[in-house]
ROMARVO-987440 format. One record per atom (N, C-alpha, C): x, y, z; residue number from 1; residue in three letters. Coordinates in steps of 0.05 Angstrom, whole numbers. Layout:
N
<r><east>X</east><north>Y</north><up>Z</up><n>NUM</n><res>ALA</res></r>
...
This chain:
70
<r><east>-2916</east><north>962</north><up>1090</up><n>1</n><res>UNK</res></r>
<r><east>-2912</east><north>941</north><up>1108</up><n>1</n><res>UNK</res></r>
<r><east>-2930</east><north>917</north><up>1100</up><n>1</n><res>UNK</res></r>
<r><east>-2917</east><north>897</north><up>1100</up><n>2</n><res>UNK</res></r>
<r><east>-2927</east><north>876</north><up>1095</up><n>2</n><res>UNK</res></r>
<r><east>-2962</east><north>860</north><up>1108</up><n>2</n><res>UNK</res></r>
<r><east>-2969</east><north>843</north><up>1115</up><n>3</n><res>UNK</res></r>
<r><east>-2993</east><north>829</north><up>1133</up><n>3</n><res>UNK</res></r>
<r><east>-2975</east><north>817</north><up>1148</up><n>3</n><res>UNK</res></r>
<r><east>-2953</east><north>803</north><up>1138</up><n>4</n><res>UNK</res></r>
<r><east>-2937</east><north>779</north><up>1155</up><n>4</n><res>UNK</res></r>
<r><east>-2922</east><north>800</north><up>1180</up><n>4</n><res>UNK</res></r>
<r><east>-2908</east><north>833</north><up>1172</up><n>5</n><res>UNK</res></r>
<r><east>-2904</east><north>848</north><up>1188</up><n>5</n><res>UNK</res></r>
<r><east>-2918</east><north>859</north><up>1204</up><n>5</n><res>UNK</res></r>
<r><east>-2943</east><north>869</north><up>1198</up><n>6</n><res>UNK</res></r>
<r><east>-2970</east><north>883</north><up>1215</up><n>6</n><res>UNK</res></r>
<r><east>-2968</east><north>852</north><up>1237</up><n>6</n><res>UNK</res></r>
<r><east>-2977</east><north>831</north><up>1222</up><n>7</n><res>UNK</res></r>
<r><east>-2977</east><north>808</north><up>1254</up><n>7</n><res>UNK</res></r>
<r><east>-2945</east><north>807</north><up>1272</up><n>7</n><res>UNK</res></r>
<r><east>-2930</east><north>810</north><up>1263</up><n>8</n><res>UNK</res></r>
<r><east>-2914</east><north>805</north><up>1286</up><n>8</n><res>UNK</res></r>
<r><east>-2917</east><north>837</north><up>1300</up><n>8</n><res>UNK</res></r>
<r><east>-2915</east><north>858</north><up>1294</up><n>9</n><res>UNK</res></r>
<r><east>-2916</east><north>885</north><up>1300</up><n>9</n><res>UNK</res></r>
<r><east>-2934</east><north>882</north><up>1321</up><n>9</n><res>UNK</res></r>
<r><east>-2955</east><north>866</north><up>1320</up><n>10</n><res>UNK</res></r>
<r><east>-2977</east><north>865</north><up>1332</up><n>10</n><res>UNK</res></r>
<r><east>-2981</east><north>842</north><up>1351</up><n>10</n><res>UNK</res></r>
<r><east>-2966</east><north>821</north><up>1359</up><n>11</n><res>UNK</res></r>
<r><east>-2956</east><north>804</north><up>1368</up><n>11</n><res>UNK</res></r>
<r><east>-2941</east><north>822</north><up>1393</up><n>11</n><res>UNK</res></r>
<r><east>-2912</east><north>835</north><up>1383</up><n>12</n><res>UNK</res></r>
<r><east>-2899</east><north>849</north><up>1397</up><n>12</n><res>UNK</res></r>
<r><east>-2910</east><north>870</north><up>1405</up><n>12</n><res>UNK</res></r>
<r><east>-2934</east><north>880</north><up>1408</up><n>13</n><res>UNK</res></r>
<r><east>-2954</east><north>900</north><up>1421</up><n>13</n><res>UNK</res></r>
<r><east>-2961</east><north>890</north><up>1442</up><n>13</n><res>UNK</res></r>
<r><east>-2967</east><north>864</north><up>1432</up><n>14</n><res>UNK</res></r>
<r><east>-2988</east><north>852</north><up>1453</up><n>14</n><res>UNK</res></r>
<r><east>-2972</east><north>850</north><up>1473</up><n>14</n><res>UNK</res></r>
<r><east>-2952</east><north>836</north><up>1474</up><n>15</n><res>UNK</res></r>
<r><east>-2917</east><north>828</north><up>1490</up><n>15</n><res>UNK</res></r>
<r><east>-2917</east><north>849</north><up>1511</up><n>15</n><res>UNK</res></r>
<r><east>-2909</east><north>883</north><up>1498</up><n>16</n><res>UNK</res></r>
<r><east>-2908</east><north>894</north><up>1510</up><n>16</n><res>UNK</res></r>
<r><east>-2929</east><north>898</north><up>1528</up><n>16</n><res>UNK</res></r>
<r><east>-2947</east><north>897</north><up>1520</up><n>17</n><res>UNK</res></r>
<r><east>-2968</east><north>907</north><up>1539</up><n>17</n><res>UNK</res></r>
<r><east>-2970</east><north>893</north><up>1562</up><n>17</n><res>UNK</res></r>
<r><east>-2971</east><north>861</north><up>1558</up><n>18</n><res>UNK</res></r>
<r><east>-2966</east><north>844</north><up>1583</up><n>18</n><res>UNK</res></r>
<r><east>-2941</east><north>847</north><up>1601</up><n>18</n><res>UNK</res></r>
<r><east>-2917</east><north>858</north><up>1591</up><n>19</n><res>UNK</res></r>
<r><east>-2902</east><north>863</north><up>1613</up><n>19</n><res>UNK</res></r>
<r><east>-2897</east><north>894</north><up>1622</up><n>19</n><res>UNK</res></r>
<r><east>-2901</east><north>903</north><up>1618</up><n>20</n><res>UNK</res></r>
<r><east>-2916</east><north>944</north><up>1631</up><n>20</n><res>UNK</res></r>
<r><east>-2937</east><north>926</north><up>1652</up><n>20</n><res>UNK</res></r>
<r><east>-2953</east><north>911</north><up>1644</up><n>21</n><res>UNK</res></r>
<r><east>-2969</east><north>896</north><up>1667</up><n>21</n><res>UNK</res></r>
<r><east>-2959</east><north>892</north><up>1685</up><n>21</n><res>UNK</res></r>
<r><east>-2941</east><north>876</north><up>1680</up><n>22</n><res>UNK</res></r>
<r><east>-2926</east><north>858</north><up>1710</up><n>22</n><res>UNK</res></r>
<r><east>-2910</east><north>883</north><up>1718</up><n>22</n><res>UNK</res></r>
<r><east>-2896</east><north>895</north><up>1706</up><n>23</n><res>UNK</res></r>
<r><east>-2875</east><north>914</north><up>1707</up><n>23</n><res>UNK</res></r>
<r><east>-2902</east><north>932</north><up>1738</up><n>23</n><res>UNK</res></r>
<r><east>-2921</east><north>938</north><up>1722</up><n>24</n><res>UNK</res></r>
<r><east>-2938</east><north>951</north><up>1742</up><n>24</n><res>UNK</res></r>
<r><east>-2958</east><north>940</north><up>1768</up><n>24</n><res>UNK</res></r>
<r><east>-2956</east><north>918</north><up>1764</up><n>25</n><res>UNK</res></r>
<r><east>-2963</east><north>898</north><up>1786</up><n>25</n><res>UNK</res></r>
<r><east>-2950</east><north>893</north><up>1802</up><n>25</n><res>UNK</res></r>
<r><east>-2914</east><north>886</north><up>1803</up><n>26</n><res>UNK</res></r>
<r><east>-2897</east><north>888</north><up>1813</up><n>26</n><res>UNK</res></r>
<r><east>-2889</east><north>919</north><up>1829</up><n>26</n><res>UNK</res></r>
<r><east>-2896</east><north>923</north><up>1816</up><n>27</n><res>UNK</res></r>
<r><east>-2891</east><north>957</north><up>1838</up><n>27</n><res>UNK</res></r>
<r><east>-2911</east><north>961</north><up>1862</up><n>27</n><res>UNK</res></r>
<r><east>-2943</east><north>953</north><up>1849</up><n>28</n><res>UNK</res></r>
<r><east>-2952</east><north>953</north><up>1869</up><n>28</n><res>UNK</res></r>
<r><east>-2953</east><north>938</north><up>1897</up><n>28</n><res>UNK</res></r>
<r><east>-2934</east><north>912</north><up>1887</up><n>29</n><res>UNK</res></r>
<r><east>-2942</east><north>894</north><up>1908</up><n>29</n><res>UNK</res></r>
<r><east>-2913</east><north>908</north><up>1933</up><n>29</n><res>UNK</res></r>
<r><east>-2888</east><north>920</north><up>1918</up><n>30</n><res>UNK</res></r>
<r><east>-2871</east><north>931</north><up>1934</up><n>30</n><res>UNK</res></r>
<r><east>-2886</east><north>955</north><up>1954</up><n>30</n><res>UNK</res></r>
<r><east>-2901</east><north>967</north><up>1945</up><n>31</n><res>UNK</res></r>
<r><east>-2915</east><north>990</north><up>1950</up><n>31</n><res>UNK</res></r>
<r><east>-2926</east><north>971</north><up>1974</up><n>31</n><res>UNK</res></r>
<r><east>-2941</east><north>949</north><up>1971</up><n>32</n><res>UNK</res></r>
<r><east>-2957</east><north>941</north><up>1994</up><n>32</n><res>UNK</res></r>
<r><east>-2935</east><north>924</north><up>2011</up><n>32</n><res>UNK</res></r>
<r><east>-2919</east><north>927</north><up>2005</up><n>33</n><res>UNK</res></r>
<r><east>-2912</east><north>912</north><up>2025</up><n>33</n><res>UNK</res></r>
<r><east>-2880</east><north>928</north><up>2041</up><n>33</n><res>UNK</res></r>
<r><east>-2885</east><north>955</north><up>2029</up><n>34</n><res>UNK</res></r>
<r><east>-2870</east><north>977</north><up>2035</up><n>34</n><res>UNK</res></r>
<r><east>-2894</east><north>987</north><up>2061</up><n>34</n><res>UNK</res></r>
<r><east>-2910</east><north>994</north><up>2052</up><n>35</n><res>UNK</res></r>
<r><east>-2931</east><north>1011</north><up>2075</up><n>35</n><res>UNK</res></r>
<r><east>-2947</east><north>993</north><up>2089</up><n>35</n><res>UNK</res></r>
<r><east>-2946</east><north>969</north><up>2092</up><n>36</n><res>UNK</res></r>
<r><east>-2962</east><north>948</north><up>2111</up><n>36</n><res>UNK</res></r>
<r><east>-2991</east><north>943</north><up>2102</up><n>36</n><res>UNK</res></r>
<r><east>-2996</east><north>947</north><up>2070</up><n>37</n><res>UNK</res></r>
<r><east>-3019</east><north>949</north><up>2066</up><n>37</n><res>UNK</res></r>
<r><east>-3029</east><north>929</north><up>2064</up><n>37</n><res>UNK</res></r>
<r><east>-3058</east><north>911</north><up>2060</up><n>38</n><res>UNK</res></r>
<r><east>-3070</east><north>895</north><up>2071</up><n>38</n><res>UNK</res></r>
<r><east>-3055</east><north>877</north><up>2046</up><n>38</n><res>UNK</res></r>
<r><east>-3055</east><north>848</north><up>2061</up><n>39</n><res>UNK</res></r>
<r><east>-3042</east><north>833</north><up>2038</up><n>39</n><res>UNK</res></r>
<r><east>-3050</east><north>827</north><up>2018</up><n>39</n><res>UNK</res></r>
<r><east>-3087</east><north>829</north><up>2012</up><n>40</n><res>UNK</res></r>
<r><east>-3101</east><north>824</north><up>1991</up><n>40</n><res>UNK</res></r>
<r><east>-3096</east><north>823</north><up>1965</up><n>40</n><res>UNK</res></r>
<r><east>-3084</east><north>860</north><up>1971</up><n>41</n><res>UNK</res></r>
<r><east>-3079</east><north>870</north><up>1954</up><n>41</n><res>UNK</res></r>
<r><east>-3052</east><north>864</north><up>1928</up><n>41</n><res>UNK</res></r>
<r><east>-3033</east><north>850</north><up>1951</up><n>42</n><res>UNK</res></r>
<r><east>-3015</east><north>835</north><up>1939</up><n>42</n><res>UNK</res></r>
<r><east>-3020</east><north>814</north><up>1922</up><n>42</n><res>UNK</res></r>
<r><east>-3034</east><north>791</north><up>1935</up><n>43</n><res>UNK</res></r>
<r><east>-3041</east><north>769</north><up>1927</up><n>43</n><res>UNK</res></r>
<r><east>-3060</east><north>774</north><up>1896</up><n>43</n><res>UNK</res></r>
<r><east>-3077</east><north>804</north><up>1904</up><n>44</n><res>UNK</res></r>
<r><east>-3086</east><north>811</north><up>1864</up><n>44</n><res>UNK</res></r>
<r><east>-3071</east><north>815</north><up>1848</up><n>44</n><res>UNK</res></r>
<r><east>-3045</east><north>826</north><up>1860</up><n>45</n><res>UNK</res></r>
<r><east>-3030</east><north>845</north><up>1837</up><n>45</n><res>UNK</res></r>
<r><east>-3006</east><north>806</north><up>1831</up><n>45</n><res>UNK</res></r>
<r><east>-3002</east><north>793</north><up>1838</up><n>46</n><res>UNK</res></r>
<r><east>-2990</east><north>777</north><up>1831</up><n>46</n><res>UNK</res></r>
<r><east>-3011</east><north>757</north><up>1818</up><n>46</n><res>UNK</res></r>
<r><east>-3036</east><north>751</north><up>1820</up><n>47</n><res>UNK</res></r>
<r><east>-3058</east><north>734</north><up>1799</up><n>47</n><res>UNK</res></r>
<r><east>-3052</east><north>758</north><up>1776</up><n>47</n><res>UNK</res></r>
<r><east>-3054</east><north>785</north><up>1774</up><n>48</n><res>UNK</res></r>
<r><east>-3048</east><north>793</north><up>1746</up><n>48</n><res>UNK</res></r>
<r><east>-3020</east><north>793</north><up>1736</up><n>48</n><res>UNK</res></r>
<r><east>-2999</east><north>794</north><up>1750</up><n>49</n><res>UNK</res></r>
<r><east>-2977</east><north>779</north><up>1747</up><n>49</n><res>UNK</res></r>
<r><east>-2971</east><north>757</north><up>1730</up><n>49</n><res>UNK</res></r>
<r><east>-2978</east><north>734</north><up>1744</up><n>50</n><res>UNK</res></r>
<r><east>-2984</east><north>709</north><up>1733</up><n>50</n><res>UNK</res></r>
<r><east>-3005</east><north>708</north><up>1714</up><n>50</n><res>UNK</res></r>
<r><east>-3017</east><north>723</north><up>1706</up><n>51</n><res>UNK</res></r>
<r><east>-3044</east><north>725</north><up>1676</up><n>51</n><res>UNK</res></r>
<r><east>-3028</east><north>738</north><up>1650</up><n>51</n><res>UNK</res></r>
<r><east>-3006</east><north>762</north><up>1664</up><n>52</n><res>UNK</res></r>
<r><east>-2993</east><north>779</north><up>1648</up><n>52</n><res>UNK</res></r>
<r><east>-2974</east><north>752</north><up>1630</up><n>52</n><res>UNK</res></r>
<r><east>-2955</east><north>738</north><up>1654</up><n>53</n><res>UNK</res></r>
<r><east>-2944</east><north>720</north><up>1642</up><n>53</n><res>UNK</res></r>
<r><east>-2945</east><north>698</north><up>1620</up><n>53</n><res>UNK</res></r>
<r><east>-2974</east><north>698</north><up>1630</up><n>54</n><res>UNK</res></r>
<r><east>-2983</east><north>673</north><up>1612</up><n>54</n><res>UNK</res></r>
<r><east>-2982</east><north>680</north><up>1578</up><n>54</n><res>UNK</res></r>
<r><east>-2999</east><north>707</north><up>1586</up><n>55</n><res>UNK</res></r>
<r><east>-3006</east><north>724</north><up>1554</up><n>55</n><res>UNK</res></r>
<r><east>-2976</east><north>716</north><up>1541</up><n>55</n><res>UNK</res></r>
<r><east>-2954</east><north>731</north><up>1553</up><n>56</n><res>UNK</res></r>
<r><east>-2930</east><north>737</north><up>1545</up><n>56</n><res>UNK</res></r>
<r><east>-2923</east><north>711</north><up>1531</up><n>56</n><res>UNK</res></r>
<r><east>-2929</east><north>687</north><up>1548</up><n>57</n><res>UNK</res></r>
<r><east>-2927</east><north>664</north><up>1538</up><n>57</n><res>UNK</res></r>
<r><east>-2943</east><north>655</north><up>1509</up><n>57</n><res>UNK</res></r>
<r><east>-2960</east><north>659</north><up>1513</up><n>58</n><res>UNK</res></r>
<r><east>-2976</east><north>648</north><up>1483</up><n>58</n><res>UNK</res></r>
<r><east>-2974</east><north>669</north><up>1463</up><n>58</n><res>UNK</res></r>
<r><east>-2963</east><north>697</north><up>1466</up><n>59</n><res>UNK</res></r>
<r><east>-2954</east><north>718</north><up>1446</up><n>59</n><res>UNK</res></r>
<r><east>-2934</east><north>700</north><up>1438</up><n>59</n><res>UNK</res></r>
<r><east>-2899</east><north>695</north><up>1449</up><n>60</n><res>UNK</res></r>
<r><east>-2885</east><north>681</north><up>1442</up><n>60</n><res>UNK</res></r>
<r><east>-2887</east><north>663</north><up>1430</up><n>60</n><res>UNK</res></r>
<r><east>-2915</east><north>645</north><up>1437</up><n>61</n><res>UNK</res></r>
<r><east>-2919</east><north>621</north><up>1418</up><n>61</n><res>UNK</res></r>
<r><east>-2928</east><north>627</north><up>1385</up><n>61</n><res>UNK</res></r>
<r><east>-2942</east><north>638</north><up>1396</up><n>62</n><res>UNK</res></r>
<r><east>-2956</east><north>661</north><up>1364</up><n>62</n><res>UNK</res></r>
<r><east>-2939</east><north>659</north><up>1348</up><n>62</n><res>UNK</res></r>
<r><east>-2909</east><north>683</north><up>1361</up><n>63</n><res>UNK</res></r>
<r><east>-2897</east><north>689</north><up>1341</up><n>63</n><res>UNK</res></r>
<r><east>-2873</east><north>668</north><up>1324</up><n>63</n><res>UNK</res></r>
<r><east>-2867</east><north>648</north><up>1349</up><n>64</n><res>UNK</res></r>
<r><east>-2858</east><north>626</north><up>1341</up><n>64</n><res>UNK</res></r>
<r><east>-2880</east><north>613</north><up>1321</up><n>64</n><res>UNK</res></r>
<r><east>-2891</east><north>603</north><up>1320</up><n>65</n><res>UNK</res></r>
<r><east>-2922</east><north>592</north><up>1301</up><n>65</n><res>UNK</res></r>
<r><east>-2914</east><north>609</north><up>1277</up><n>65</n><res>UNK</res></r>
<r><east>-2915</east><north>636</north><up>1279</up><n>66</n><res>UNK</res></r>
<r><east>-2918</east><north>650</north><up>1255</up><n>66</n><res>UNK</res></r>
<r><east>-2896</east><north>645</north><up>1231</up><n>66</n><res>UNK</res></r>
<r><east>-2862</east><north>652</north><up>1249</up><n>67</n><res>UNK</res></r>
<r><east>-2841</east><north>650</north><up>1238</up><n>67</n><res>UNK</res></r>
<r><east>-2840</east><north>614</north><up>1229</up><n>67</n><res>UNK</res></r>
<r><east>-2853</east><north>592</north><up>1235</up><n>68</n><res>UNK</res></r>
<r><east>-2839</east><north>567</north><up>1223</up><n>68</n><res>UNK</res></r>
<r><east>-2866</east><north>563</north><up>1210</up><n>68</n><res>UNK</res></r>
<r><east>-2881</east><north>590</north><up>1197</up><n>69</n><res>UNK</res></r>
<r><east>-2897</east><north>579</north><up>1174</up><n>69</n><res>UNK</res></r>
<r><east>-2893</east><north>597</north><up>1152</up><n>69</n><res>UNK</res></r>
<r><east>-2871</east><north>618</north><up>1151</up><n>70</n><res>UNK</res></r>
<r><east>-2857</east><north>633</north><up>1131</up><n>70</n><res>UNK</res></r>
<r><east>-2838</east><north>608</north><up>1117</up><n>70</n><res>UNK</res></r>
């Protein structure tokens, strides 16, 4: 495998990992707002939400960056 492959491989790691985030942030906030749980708890799980997003965002930029310098 190439270096130019290990970075996108590794790009698309990162990707995933930010949305299993949200993927799991999002459940919790159903969870709290399934059992009446204090809203706090919501309002955290959607700031890592919105942090997960961002990542996802600047991974995409990455890999865009990467592909228009091949």
């Amino acid at each position: 495998m190439t270096t130019g492959s290990n970075d996108i491989n590794q790009l698309i790691h990162d990707s995933r990992g930010s949305l299993n985030r949200i993927s799991m942030q999002a459940e919790l906030i159903k969870m709290v707002l399934e059992n009446d749980m204090p809203k706090e708890k919501a309002l955290a799980a959607l700031d890592k939400i919105i942090a997960a997003c961002q990542d996802c965002s600047h991974n995409l930029q990455d890999v865009t960056d990467f592909i228009h310098k091949q």
